[in-house]
C-alpha positions in Angstrom: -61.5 139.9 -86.1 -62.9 136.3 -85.2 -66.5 136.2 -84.9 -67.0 133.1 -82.7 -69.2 133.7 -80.0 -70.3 136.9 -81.0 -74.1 137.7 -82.9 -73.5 136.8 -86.9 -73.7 139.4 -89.0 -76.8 139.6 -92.0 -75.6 140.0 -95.2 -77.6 143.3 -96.2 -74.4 145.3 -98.6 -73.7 143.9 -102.0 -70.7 141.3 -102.9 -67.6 142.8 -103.0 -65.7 142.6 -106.2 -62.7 141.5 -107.3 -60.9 144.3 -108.0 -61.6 145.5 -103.9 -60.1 142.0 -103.0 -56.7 143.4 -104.5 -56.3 146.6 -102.0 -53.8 147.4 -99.2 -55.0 145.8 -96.2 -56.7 148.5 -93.6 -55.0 149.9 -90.9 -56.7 148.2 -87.8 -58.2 151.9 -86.8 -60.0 152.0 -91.1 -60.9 148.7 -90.6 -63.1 148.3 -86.8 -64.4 151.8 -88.3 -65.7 149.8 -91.4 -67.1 146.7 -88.8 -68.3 149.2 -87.2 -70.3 150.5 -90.0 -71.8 147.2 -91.4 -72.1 146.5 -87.1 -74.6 149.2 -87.1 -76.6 148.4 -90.3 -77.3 144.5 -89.0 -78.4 146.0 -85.7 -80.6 148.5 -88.1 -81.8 145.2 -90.3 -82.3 142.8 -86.8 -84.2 145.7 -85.0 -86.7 146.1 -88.0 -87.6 142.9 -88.4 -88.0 142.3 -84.8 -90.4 145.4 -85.1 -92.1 143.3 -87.7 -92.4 140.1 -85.7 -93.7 142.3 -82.6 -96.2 143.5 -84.6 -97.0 140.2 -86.4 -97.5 138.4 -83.6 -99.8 141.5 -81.6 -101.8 141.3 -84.6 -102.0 137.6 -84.6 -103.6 137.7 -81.5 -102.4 134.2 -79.9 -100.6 136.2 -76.9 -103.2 138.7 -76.7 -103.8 138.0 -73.2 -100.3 138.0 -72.1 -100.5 141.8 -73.9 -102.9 142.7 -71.6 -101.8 140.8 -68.2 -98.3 142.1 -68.5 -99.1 145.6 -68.9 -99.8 146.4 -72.8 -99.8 149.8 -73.8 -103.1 151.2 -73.9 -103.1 152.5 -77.4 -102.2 149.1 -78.9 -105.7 148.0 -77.7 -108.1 147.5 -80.0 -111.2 149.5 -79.1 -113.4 146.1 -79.6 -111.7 144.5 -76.8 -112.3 146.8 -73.9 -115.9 145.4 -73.4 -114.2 142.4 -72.3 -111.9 143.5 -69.6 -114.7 143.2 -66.9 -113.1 146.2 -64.8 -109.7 145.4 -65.3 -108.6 148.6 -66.9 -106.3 150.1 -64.3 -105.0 153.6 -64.0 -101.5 154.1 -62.9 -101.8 158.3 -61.9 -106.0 158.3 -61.5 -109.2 157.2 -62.7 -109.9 157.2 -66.3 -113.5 156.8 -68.0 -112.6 153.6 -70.1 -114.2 155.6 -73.3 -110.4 157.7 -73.1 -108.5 154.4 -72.5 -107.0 154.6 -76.3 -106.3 158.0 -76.5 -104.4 158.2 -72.8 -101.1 156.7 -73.0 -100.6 156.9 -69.1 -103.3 153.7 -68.6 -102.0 150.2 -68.9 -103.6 147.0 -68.2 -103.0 145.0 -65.4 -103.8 140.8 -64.8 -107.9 140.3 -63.9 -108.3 140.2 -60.4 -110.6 137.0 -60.3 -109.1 134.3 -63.4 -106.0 136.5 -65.2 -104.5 134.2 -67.6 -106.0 130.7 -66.3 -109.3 132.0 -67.7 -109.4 130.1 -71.1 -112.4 131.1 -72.3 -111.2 134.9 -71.5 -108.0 134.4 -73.7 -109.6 133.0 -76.5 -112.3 135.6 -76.5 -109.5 138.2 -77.0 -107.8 136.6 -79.2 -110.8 136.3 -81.7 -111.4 139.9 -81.2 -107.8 141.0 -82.0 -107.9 138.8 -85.2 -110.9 140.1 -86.3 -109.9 144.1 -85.2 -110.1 146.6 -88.3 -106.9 148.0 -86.6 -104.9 144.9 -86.3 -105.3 143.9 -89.6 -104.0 147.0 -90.4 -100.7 146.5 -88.1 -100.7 142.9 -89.9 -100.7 144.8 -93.2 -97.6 147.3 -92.2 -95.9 144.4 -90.7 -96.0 142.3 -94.3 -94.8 146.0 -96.1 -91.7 145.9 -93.6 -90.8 142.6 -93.8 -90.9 142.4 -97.6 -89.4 146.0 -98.0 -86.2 145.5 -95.8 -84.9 142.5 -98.2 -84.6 145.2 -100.9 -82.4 147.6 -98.5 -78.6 147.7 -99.0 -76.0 149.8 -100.0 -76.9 150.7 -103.6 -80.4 151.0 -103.1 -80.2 152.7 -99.7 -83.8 154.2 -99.2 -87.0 151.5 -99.2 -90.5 153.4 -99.6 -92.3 150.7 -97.3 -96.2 152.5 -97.4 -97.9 155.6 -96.2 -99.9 156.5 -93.1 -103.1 158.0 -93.0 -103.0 160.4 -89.6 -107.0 160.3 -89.7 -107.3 156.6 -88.7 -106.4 156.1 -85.3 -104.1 152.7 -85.7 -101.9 154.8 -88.4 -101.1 157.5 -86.0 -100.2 154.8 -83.0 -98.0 153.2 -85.6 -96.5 156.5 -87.1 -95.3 156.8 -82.9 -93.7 153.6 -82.1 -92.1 154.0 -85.8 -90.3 157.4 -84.4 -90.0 156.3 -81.1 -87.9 153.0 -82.3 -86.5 154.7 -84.5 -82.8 155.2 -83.0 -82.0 151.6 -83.4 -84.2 150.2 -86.7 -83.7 151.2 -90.3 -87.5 152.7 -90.6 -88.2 156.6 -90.6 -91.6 158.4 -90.9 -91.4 161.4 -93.2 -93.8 163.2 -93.5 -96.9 160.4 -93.6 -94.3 158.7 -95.4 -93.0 155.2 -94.3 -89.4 154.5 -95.8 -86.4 152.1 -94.7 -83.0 153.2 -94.7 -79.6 151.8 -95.0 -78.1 153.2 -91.9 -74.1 153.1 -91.0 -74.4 155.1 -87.7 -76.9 155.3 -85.0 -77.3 157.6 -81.9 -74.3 156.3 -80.6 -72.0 157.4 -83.1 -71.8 160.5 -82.0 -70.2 159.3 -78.8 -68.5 156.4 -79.2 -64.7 156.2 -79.0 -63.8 154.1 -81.7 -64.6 157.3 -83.4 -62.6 159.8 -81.7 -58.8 161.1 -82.3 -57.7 159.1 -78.9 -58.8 155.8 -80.2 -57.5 156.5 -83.4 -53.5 157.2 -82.0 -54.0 154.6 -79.5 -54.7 151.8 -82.6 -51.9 153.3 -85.1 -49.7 153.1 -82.3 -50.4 149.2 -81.8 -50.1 148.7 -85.6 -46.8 150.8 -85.8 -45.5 148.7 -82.5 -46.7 145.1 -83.7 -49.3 145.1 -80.9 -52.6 143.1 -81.9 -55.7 143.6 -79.9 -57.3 140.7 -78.4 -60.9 139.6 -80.4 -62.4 140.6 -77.1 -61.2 144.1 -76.9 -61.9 145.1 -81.0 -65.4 143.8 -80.4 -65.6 146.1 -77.4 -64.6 149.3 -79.4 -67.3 148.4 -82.1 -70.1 148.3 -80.2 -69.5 149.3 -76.6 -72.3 147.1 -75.3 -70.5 147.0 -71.7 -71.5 150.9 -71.6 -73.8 149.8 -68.3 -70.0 149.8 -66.6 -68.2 152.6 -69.2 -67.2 152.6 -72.5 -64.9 151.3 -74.6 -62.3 153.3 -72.5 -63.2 152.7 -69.5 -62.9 148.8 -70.5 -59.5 149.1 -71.9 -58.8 150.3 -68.5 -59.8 147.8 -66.8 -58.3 144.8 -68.9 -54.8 146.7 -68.2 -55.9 146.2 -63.9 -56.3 142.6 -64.7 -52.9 142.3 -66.7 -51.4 144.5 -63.9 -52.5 142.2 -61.1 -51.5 138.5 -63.6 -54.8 138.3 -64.4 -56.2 137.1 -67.5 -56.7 140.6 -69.5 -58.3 140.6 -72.9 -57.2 144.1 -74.4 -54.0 142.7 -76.3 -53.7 139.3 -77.7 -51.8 137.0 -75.4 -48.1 138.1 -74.8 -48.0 141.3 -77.3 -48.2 143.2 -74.2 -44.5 142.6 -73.5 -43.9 144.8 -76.7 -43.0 148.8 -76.1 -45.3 151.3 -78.1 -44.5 154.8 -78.6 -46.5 157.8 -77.2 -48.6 159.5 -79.5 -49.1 162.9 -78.1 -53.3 162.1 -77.3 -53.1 162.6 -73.6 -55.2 159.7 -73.0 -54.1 157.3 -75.3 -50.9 158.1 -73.7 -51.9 157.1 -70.4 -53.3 153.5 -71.4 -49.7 153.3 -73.7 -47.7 154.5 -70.8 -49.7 151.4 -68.4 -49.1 148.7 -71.1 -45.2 149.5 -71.1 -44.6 149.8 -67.6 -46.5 146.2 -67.8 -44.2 145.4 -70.3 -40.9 146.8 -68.7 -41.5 146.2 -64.9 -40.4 142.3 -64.7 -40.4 140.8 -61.7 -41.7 144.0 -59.5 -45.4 143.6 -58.0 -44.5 146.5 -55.6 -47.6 148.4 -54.4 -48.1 151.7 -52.5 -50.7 150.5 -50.6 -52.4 147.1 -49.1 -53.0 144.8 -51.4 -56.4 143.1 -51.5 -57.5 140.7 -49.1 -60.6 139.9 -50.6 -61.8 138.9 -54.6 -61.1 142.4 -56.5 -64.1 143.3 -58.2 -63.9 145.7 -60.9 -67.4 146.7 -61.6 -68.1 147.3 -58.2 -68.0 150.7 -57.5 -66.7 151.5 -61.2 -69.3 151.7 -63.1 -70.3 154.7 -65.6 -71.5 156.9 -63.3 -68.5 157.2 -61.0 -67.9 160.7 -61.8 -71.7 162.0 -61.3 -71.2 160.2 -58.0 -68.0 162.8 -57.1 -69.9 165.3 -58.9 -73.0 165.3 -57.2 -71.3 165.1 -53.5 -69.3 168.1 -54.6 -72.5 169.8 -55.4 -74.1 168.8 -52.0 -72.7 172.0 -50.3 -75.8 171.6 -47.4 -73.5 168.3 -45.9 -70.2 167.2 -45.7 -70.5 164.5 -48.3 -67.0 164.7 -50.0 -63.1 164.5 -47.4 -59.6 164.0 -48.4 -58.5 160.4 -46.5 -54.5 159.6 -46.5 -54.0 156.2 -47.2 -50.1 154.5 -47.0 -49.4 158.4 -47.5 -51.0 158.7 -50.9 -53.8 161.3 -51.2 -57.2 160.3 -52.1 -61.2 162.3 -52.0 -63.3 160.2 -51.2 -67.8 160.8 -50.5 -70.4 159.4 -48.7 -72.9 159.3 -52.2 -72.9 156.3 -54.2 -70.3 153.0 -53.5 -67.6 153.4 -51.2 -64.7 154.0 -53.8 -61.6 156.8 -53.8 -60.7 159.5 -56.5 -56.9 159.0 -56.1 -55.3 162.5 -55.9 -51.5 161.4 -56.2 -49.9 158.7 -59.3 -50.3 155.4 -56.9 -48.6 152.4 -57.5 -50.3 148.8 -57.8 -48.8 145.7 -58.6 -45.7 147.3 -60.2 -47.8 149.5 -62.3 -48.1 153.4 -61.1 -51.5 154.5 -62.3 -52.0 157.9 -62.3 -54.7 160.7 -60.7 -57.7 160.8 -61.0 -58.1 156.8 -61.4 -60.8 155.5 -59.2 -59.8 152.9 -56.4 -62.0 150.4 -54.2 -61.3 148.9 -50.8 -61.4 144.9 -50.7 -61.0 143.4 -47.0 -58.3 145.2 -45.9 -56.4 146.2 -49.3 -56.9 148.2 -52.3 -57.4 148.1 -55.8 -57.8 150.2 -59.1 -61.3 149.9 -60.7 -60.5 152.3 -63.6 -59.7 155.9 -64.9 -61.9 158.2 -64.9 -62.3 161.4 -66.7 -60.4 163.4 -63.7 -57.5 161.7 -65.3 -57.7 164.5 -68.0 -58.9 168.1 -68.7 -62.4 168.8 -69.4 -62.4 168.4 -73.0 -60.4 165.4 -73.0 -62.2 163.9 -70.6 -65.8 164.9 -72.9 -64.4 163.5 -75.9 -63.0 160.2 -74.2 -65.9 159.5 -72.6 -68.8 160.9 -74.7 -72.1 160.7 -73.8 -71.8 159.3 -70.3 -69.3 162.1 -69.2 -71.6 164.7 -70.6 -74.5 163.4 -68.7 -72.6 163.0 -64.8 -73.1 167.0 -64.8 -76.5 167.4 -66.8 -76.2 171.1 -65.8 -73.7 172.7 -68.2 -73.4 175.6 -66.1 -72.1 173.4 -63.3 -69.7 170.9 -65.3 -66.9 173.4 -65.8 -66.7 174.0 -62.3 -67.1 170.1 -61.1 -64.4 169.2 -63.7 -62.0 171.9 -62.5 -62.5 171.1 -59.0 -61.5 167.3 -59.2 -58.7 168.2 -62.2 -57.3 171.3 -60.0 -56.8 168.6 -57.0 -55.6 165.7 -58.6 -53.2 167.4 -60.3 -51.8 169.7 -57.5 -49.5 167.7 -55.0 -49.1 171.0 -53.5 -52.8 171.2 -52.2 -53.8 169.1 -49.2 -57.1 170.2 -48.3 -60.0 170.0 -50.4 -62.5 172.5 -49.0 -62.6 174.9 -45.8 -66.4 173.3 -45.3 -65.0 169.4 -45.9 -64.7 167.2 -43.3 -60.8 166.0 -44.0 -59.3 162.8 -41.9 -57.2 159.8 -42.6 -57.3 156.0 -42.1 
């Protein structure tokens, strides 16, 4: 996959050698899985060194003040410089006696009321006291051990002892916190009073992300097997999701195939392998984004659409962002109103609520631009036409729907007494032609 325009990877894994050069190439599934790895362990390296620097530079003292007008947290201060502060130690919940400022994490420090930053003689006074703070030197001193401990970290040596805290001085148990608290992204872990670097090939997200799961896996042998290359764009997409603000890696995919639907410029596949037919792979939704890209590829010259088409700029993050389904889900739980009704529209059935952006949970297959997308995809209004933003996990049963979309389907219904029943309710309708209303205490009407 072409790197250009995309962050350069740090070389932190030994050389391959020549006998590795020699083997069968990957399939494209083995081989974003292996990006993906060596993704995750230069995020790992940048994040600790950035760490470092943030520490460094704290230390350093030369943007002390801009620490403390910005809002630093309290128990980064160094006790020396609260005699300084003149007043300006601020409580965000109540009044706190400055002697508790460092212990009291709900306390930050707001700009001076009377000089703030154009107070030279203010910023240089904190500066000297930060450079000459017992405690910063010791942050300067953990700093140097990370930065000169992470260029040892790699593959073969894949566990760096960088130092050891000491939970009686103050600074090591601040320290010993942001290490934990940071540590999802960076390759430093406390254990114990022990600080130690680790050469890490999954983070957090791993344990969501779809590159990773069975769908993504059929959907990517079926493109090998088919002679269907994915676009730069899209494989970087499946590596490291980092659109997740609006979906994941699915929820992309989804939308790329609206914009090839419509003639737009789509970046799933590179440019005309869509017009190539792939074979079904039994992973219902794999299947569905398979079944899109053929009818794409089959439909010729038919733009044919059920309903209006747009009459405005379609927007596909608007309205179809991540949390689409807690949207539905929590005006299905809002029994006290009438927050959810089924609306006809060009005789196609939709639910559609008054929580969150205007948008419809289609309830039938509707057809757009030649291309019949199928229930459960989410649609927007634009002037006086209609658009798909993308599919959503009504499209598929619960479990599919968990898997596909991870994390961010799990969390639409954080109750997991309730998401069974949300989940059925959208499912049971979308996939039931046969059942017009939605709810005996829903208001139902049509436009």
């Amino acid at each position: 996959m072409s790197q250009e325009g995309q962050p350069s990877a740090e070389t932190t894994s030994p050389v391959s050698s020549s006998h590795e050069i020699a083997r069968e190439p990957l399939c494209t599934a083995e081989r974003l899985a292996q990006e993906r790895r060596q993704f995750v362990v230069d995020k790992a390296a940048r994040e600790t060194k950035r760490f470092a620097q943030d520490l460094e530079t704290m230390a350093a003292g030369e943007k002390a003040a801009e620490y403390l007008v910005d809002g630093s947290p309290a128990d980064m201060i160094p006790e020396e410089v609260v005699p300084l502060l003149n007043g300006a130690v601020v409580a965000v919940d109540e009044t706190i006696d400055r002697a508790r400022i460092l212990e009291q994490r709900t306390v930050t420090l707001c700009r001076r009321r009377d000089d703030g930053l154009t107070n030279d003689e203010f910023c240089q006074a904190t500066a000297n006291v930060y450079q000459q703070s017992p405690a910063m030197r010791r942050v300067q001193e953990v700093a140097y051990q990370i930065t000169s401990g992470i260029k040892h970290l790699h593959a073969g040596n894949p566990t760096i002892s960088i130092g050891v805290f000491d939970p009686s001085i103050y600074i090591d148990r601040v320290l010993m916190r942001r290490v934990q608290q940071d540590g999802g992204n960076s390759a430093l872990q406390c254990y114990g009073t022990a600080l130690l670097a680790r050469y890490k090939e999954q983070n957090d997200a791993d344990k969501h992300l779809y590159l990773h799961t069975a769908s993504a896996r059929a959907l990517l042998d079926a493109c090998d097997a088919g002679g269907v290359q994915l676009a730069d764009a899209a494989e970087w997409e499946l590596i490291t999701e980092q659109g997740s603000r609006y979906g994941n890696a699915y929820a992309w995919m989804s939308r790329e195939i609206i914009k090839m639907a419509a003639d737009q410029t789509g970046h799933l596949v590179a440019e005309d392998e869509h017009h190539a037919m792939l074979q079904p792979t039994g992973e219902p939704a794999a299947d569905i984004l398979i079944a899109l890209l053929n009818q794409i590829a089959t439909r010729g010259a038919d733009r044919t659409s059920d309903l209006p088409m747009p009459t405005e700029a379609v927007r596909l993050r608007e309205g179809g962002c991540k949390d689409v389904e807690a949207y539905f889900a929590q005006a299905y739980m809002m029994r006290t109103q009438p927050a959810m009704g089924e609306t006809d529209i060009a005789n196609k059935r939709f639910i559609s609520k008054t929580h969150g952006a205007q948008t419809f949970l289609a309830a039938d297959a509707v057809r757009y631009c030649g291309v019949e997308f199928p229930p459960g995809t989410v649609w927007g209004q634009f002037g006086d036409g209609y658009a798909p933003l993308r599919l959503t996990g009504f499209c598929f049963d619960q479990n599919t729907a968990a898997t596909v979309f991870g994390a961010e389907y799990m969390a639409n219904v954080p109750e997991a007494s309730q998401r069974g029943a949300v989940h059925d309710y959208f499912h049971r309708i979308v996939q039931s032609p046969q059942q017009r209303s939605l709810r005996k205490n829903i208001v139902t009407y049509t436009t």
